[in-house]
C-alpha positions as CSV (number, residue, x, y, z in Angstrom):
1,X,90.4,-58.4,29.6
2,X,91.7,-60.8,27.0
3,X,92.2,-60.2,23.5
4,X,89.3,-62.3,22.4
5,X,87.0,-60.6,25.2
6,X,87.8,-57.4,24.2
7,X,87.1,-58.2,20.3
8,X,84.0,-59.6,21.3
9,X,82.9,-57.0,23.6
10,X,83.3,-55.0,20.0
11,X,81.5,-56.9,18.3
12,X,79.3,-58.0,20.5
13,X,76.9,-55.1,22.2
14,X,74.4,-56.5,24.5
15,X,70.8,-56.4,24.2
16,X,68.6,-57.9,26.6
17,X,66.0,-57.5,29.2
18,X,67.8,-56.1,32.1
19,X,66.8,-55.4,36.1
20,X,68.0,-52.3,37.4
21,X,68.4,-52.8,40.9
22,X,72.1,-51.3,40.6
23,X,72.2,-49.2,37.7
24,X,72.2,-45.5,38.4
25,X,68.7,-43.1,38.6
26,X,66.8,-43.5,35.2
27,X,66.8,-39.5,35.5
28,X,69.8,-38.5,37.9
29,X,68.4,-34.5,37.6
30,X,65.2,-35.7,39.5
31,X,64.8,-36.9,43.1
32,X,63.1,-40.4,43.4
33,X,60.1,-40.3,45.5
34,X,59.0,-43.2,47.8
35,X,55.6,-44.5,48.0
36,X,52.6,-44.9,45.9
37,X,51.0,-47.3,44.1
38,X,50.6,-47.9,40.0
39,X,48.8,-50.4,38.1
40,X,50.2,-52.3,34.9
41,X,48.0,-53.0,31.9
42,X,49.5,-56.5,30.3
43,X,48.8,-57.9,26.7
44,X,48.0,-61.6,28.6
45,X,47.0,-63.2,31.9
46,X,50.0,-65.0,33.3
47,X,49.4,-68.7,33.7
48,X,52.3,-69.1,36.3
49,X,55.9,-68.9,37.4
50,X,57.0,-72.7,37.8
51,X,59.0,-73.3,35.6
52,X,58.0,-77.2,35.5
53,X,54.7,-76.1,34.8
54,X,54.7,-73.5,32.5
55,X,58.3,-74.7,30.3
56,X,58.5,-70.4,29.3
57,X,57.8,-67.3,30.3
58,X,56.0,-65.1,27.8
59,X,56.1,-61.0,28.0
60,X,53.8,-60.7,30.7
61,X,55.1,-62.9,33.3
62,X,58.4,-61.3,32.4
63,X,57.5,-57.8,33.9
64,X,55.9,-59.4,37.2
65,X,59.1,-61.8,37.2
66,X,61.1,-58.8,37.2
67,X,59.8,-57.3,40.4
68,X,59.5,-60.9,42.1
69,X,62.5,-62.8,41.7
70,X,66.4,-61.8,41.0
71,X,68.4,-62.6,38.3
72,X,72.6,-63.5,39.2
73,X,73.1,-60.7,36.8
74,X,71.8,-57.1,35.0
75,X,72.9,-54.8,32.6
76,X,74.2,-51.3,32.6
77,X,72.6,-48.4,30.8
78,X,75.6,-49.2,28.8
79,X,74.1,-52.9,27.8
80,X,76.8,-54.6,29.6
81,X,77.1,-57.0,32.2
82,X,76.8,-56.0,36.0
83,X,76.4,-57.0,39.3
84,X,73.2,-58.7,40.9
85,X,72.9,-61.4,43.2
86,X,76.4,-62.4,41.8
87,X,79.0,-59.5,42.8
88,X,81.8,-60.3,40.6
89,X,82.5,-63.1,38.1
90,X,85.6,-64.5,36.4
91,X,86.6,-67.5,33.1
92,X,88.7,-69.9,32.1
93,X,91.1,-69.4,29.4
94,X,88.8,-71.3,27.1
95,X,85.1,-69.8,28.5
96,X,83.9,-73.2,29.2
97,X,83.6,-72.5,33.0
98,X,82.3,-69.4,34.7
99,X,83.0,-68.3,38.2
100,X,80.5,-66.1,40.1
101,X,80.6,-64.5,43.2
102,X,77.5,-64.1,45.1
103,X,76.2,-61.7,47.6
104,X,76.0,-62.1,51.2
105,X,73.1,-61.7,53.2
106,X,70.6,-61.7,50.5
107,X,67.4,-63.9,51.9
108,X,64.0,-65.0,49.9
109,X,61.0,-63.6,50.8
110,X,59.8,-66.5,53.0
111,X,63.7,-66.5,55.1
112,X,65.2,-68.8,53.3
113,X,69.1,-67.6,52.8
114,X,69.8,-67.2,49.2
115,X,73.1,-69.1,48.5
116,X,74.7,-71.0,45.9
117,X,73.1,-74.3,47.1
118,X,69.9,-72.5,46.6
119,X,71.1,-71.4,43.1
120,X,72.5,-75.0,42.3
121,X,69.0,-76.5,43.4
122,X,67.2,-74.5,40.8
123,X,69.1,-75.5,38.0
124,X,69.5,-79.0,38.9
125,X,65.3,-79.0,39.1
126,X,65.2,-77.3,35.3
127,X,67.8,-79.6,34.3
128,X,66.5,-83.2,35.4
129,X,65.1,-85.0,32.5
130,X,62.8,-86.9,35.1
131,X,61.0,-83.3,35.4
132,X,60.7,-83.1,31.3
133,X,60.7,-79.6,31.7
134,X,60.7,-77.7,28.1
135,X,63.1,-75.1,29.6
136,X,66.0,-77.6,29.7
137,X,66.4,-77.3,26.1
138,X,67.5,-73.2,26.9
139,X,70.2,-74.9,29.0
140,X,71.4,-77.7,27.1
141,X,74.9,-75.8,26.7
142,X,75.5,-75.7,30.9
143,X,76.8,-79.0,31.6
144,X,76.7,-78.9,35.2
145,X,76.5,-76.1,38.4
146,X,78.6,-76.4,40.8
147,X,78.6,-75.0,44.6
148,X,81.7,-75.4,45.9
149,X,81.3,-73.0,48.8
150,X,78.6,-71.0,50.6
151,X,78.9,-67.7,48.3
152,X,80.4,-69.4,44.6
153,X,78.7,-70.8,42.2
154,X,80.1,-72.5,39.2
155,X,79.1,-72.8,35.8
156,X,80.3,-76.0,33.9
157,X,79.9,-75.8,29.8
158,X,79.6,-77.9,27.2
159,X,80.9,-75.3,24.3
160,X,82.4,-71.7,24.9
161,X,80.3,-68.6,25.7
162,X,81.9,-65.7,26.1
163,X,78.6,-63.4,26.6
164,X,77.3,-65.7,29.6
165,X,77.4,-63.3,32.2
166,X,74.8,-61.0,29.8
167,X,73.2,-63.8,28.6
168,X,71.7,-64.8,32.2
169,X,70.4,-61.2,32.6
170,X,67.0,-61.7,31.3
171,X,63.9,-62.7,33.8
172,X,63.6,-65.9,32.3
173,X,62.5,-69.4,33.5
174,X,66.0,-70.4,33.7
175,X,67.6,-67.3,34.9
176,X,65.3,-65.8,38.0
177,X,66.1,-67.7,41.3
178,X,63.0,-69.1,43.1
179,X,63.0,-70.4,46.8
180,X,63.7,-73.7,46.9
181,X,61.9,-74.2,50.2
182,X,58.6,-73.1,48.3
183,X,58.4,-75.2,45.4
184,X,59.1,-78.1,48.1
185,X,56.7,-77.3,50.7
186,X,54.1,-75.8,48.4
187,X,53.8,-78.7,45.6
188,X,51.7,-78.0,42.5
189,X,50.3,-74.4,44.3
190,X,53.7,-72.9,43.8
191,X,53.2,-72.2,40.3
192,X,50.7,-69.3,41.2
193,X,52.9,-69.1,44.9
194,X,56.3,-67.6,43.7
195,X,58.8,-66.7,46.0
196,X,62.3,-65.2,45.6
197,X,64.7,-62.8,46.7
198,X,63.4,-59.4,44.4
199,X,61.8,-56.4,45.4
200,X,58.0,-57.3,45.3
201,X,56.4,-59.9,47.2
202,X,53.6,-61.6,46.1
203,X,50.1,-60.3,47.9
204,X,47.3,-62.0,46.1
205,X,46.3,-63.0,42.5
206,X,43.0,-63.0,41.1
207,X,42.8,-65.1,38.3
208,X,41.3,-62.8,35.2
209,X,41.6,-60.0,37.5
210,X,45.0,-58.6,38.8
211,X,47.7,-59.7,41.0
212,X,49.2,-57.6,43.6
213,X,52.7,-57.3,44.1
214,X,53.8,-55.3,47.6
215,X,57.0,-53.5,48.4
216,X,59.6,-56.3,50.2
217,X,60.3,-54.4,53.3
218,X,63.9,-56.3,54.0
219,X,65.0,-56.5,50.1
220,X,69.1,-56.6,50.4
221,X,69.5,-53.1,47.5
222,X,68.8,-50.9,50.5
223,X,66.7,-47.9,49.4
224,X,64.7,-49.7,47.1
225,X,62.0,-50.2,45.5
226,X,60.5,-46.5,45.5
227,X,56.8,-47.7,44.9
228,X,54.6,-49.6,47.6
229,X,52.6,-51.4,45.2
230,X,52.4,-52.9,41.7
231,X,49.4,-54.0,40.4
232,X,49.3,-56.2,37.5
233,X,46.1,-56.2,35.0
234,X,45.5,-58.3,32.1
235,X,44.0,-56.3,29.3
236,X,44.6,-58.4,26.1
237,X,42.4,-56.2,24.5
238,X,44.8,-53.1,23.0
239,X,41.9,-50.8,22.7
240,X,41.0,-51.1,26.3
241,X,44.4,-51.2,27.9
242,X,44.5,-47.5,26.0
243,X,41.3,-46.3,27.4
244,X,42.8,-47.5,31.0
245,X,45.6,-45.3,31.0
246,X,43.9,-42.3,29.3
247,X,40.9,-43.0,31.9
248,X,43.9,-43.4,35.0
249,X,43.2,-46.7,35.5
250,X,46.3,-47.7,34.4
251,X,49.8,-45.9,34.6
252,X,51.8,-48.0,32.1
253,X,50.5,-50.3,29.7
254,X,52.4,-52.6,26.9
255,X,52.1,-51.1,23.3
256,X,53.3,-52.5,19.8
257,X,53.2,-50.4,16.2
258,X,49.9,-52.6,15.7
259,X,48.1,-49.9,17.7
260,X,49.8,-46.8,15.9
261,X,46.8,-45.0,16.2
262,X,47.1,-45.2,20.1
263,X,51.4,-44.6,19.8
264,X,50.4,-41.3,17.8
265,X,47.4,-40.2,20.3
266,X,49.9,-40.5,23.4
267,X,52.9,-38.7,21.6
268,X,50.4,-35.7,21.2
269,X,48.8,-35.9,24.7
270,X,51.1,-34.0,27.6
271,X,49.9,-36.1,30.1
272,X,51.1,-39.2,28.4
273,X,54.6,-40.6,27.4
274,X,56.2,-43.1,24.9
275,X,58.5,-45.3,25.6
276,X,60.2,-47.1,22.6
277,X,63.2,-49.3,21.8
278,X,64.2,-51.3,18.9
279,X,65.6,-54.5,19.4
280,X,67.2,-57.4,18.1
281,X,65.1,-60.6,16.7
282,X,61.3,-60.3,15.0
283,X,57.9,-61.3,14.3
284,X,57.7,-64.7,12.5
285,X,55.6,-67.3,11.1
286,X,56.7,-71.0,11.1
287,X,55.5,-73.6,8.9
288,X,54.7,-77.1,9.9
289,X,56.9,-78.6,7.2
290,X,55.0,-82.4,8.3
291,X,51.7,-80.6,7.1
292,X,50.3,-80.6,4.2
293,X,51.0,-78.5,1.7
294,X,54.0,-77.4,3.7
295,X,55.7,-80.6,3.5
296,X,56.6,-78.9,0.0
297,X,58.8,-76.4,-0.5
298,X,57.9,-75.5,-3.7
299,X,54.4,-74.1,-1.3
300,X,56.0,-72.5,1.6
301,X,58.7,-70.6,-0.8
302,X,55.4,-69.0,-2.9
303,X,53.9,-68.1,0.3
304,X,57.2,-66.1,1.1
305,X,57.4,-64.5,-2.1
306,X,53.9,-63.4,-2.1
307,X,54.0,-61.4,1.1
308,X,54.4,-57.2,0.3
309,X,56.2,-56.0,3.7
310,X,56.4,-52.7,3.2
311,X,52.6,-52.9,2.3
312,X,51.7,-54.7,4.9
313,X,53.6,-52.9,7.7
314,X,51.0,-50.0,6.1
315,X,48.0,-51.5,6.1
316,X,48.5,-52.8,10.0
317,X,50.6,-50.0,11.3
318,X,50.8,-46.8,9.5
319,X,54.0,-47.7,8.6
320,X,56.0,-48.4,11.6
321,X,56.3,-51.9,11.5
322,X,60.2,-52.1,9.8
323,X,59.9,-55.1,7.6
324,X,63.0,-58.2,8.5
325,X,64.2,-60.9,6.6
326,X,66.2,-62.5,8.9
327,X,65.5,-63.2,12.6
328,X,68.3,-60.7,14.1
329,X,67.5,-57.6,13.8
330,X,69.0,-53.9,14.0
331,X,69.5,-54.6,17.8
332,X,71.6,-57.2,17.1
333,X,75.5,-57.3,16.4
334,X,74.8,-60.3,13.9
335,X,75.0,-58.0,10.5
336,X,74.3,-60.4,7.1
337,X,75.8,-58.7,3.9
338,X,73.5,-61.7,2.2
339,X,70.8,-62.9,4.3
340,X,69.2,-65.4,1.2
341,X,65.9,-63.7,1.3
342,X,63.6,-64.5,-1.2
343,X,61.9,-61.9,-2.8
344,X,58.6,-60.1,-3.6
345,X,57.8,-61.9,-6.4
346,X,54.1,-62.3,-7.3
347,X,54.8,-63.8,-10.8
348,X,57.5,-66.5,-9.4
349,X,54.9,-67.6,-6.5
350,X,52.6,-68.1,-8.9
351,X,55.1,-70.4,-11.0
352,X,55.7,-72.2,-8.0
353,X,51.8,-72.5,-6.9
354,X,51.1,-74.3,-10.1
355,X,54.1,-76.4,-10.6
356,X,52.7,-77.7,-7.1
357,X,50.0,-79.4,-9.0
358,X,47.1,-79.5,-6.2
359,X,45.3,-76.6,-4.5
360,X,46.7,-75.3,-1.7
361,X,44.4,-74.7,0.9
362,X,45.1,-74.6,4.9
363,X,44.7,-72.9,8.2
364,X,46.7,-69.7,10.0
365,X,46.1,-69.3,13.4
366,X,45.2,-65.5,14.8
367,X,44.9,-64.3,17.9
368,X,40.9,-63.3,18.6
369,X,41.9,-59.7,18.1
370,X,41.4,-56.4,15.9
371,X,45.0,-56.8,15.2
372,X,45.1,-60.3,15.2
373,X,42.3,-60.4,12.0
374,X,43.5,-57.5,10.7
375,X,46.3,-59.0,10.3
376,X,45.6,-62.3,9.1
377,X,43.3,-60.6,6.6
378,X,46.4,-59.2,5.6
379,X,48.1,-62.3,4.4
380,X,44.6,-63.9,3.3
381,X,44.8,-60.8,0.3
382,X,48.2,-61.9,-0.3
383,X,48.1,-65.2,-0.8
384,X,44.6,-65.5,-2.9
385,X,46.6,-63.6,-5.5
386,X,48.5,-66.3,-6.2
387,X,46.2,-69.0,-6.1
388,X,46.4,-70.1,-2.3
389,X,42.8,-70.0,0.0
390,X,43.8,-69.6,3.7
391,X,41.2,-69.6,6.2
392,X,41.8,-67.9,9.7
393,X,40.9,-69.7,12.6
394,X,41.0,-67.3,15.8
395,X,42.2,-68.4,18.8
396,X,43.1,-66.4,22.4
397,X,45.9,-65.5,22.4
398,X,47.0,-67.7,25.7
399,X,45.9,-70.8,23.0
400,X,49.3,-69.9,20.7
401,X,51.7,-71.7,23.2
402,X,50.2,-74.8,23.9
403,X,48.9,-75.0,19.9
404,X,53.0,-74.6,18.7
405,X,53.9,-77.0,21.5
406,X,52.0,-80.0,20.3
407,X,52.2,-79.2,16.5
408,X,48.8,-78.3,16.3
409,X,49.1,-75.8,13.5
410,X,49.8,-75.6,9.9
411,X,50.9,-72.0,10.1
412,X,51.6,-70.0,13.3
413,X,52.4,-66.6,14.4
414,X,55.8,-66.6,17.2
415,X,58.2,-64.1,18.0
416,X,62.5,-64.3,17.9
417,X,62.9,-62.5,21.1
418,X,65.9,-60.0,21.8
419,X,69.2,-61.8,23.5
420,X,72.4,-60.7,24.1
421,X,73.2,-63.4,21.7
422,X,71.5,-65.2,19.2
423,X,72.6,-69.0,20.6
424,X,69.6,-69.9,23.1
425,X,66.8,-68.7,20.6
426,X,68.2,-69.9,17.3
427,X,69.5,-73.1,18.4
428,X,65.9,-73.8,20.1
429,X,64.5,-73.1,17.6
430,X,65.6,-74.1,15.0
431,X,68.0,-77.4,15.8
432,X,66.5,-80.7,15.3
433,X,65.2,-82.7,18.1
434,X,64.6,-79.4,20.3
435,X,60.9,-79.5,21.2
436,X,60.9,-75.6,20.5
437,X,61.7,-76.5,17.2
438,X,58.0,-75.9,15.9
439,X,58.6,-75.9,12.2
440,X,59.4,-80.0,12.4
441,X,62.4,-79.4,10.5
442,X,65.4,-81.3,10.0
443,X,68.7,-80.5,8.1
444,X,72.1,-81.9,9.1
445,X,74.0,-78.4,7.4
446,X,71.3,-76.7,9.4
447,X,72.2,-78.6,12.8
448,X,76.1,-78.2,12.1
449,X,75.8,-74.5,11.6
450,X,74.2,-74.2,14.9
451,X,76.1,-76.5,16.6
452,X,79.5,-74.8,15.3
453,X,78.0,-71.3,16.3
454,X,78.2,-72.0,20.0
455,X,81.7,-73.4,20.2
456,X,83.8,-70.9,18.4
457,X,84.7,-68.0,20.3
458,X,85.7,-65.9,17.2
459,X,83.2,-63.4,16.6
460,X,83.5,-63.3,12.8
461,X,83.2,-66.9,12.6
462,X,79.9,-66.9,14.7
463,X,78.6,-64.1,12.5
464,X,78.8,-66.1,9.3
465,X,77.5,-68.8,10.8
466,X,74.4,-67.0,11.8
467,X,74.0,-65.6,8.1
468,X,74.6,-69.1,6.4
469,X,71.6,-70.2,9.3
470,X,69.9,-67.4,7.8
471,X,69.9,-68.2,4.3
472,X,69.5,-71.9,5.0
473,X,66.4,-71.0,6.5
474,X,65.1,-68.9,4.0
475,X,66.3,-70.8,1.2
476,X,63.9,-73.6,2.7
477,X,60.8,-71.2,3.7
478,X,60.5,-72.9,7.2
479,X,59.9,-69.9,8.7
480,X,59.4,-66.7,7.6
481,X,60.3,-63.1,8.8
482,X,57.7,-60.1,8.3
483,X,58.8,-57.3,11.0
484,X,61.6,-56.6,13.2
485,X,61.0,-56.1,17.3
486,X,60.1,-52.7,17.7
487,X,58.6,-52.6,21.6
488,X,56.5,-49.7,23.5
489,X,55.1,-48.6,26.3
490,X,52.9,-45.9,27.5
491,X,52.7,-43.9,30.5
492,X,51.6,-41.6,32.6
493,X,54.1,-38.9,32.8
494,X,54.1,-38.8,36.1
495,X,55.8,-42.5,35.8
496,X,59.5,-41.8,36.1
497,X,62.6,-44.4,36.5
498,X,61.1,-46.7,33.3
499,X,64.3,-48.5,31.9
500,X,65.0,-49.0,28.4
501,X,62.7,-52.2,27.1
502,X,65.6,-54.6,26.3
503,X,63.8,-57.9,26.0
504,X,60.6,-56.1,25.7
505,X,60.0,-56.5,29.3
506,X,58.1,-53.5,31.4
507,X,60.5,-53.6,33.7
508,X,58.8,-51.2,36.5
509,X,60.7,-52.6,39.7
510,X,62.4,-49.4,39.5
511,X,60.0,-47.1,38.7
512,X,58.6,-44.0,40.7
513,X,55.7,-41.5,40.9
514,X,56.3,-37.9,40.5
């Protein structure tokens, strides 16, 4: 390992979503058992896994993406990179290109042989402008991939990255390797047809309903998976996904602090378990700085200053919502000494409310949820204090995407999500011109620090650039930060083999019934 590896390995721990086809037992004391069947309560319906169609995947498709499709690589229980589809990997002196290795033998679910062709086929599709696919912008830093034989696959780069190899872990749009023989033959009907190479095939999918994944009889990690069948359930209601698993209809559902009540029921309840892990990134807001009144600072810094966090992670979670003010995180190995919060300041957002002159009056979205109001109520107390009338509009939650795609929003709730490294997220969201960049934002400093932050290799360097980000961002109010990622899960505790949540995926391709 070179020097500059090894001090970024250091400084750099990996968190991310991760696969576990080759990481040891979960629970090594206990003997898996083969067979059986669990369902899955999700927070949303998934609208699809092209990635033409849908630009990115949201929580949800993550955790059915995880048991369809592969990813080259996974991480340890360690965090670190390891083997996948690719079986070894190597750099160049200068990171820009990455060598991988593939495995041998592996075939999709519909025959095709998985090779590097096949891998090179579904990133030249992502990365086609023609296809004006909004999950290009996530691989703007890959300048080209190569297949120069059967079994190697080259990454080309525009700027150093020395965390690559964990980077691609996550069961993203641009990481999970689809068949490129069924998006061909199947047309527009792939996006709800997905085929690749993991160790669930797709059975049938009931729009509103469920979707049924089934054990891939041939899948290449001999052995595995342990359970027959997955069944996927939207439940976007929290209160019902609970009742599901106390009822056994469900075996594992997704959780957040929002729903303390139901975190604190399952830690007392035997037959129940609690899955938790704190992550890197957080909960955020973003302004539309071309709306009025946040095309003026003066109003988005008041609204930042107004906002209690400790009060608030009380009033919507007992308390265990830890309150951020930057978008990293305790997950992450980006520390800032000085973040350039602004503070709770009730007085000051008042001074700036009426050196604004007008009233200030505008929309938030919400999701159509307990939580979602509650929430939103929340802020509404917050802000009338200092002299600024928000009214909620409620919206599904499946609305949010498509609403921060198109700008239609003067205020809207998002999510930083957890990466290995803070590059992919930060620079989409935040660098001008990226059509993830929802706040409508533009800053030359602000586009420098970003673009400086993926080509040095220095770790230090890349830290300080992430904090001067940081306080640029808060200095300006174009977003704003109220709670780090905290994610959970409950189960059955007959579930076993759940992985850590890195990502916050529910990652149950692994998992097994006692």
């Amino acid at each position: 390992m070179t020097t500059l590896a090894a001090t970024a390995r250091r400084h750099a721990p990996i968190f991310l979503a991760a696969a576990f086809a080759l990481l040891p037992p979960a629970a090594p004391a206990q003997a898996q058992k083969a067979g059986g069947s669990i369902t899955v309560g999700q927070e949303l319906e998934i609208t699809g896994f092209d990635p033409l169609k849908v630009g990115v995947y949201d929580t949800s498709t993550f955790t059915a993406a995880a048991a369809i499709f592969d990813t080259l690589t996974t991480l340890d229980e360690k965090g670190e990179a390891a083997p996948k589809l690719a079986v070894s990997w190597t750099h160049s002196d200068d990171y820009m290109t990455w060598t991988f290795k593939l495995r041998e033998g592996v075939k999709f679910h519909d025959g095709t042989p998985f090779n590097a062709q096949a891998f090179k086929e579904n990133f030249d599709r992502q990365k086609d402008p023609a296809n004006k696919c909004r999950c290009a912008f996530y691989i703007t830093n890959v300048k080209e991939v190569l297949a120069p034989d059967e079994y190697t696959v080259v990454y080309k780069l525009t700027d150093p990255s020395v965390n690559l190899p964990a980077v691609i872990t996550i069961q993203s749009q641009n990481n999970v390797v689809h068949s490129p023989t069924a998006w061909k033959t199947k047309g527009d009907d792939y996006n709800r047809n997905p085929v690749g190479t993991g160790p669930y095939i797709l059975k049938s999918w009931t729009a509103g309903d469920r979707m049924v994944l089934e054990k891939n009889p041939d899948y290449w990690n001999k052995g595995r998976p342990y359970l027959d069948r997955i069944i996927l359930k939207p439940l976007p209601d929290a209160q019902s996904r609970f009742a599901s698993l106390q009822s056994g209809e469900a075996d594992i559902i997704w959780d957040d602090e929002n729903d303390a009540d139901n975190i604190m029921k399952a830690q007392k309840d035997s037959k129940l378990a609690v899955h938790t892990y704190k992550g890197s990134g957080a909960q955020v807001y973003a302004f539309n700085t071309k709306a009025a009144p946040f095309d003026d600072v003066r109003v988005r810094q008041a609204l930042v200053m107004a906002i209690d966090r400790p009060k608030m992670s009380q009033a919507i979670s007992n308390g265990l919502s830890r309150p951020a003010t930057n978008p990293y995180g305790d997950g992450s190995w980006v520390k800032c000494k000085d973040d350039g919060a602004l503070p709770f300041d009730v007085e000051k957002a008042k001074a700036l409310i009426k050196d604004y002159g007008k009233p200030v009056e505008f929309k938030t979205l919400v999701t159509a949820t307990p939580r979602g109001r509650m929430i939103g109520q929340v802020l509404q107390q917050f802000w009338k204090r200092v002299g600024a009338n928000m009214e909620i509009e409620q919206v599904d939650q499946a609305t949010i995407p498509p609403r921060a795609f198109m700008r239609q929003f003067q205020l809207i709730p998002w999510r930083i999500v957890d990466l290995a490294d803070p590059d992919p997220q930060m620079y989409a969201n935040f660098r001008s011109g990226s059509p993830l960049a929802l706040a409508n934002f533009a800053d030359p400093e602000l586009d420098r620090l970003l673009d400086h932050s993926r080509i040095t290799a220095d770790p230090a360097a890349r830290i300080e650039d992430y904090c001067a980000i940081s306080r640029l961002i808060n200095k300006e109010a174009v977003w704003f930060w109220t709670f780090q990622n905290t994610y959970y899960a409950l189960s059955s505790a007959k579930l076993k083999g759940f992985p850590k949540m890195y990502n916050g995926v529910i990652d149950v391709s692994t998992a097994w019934l006692e």
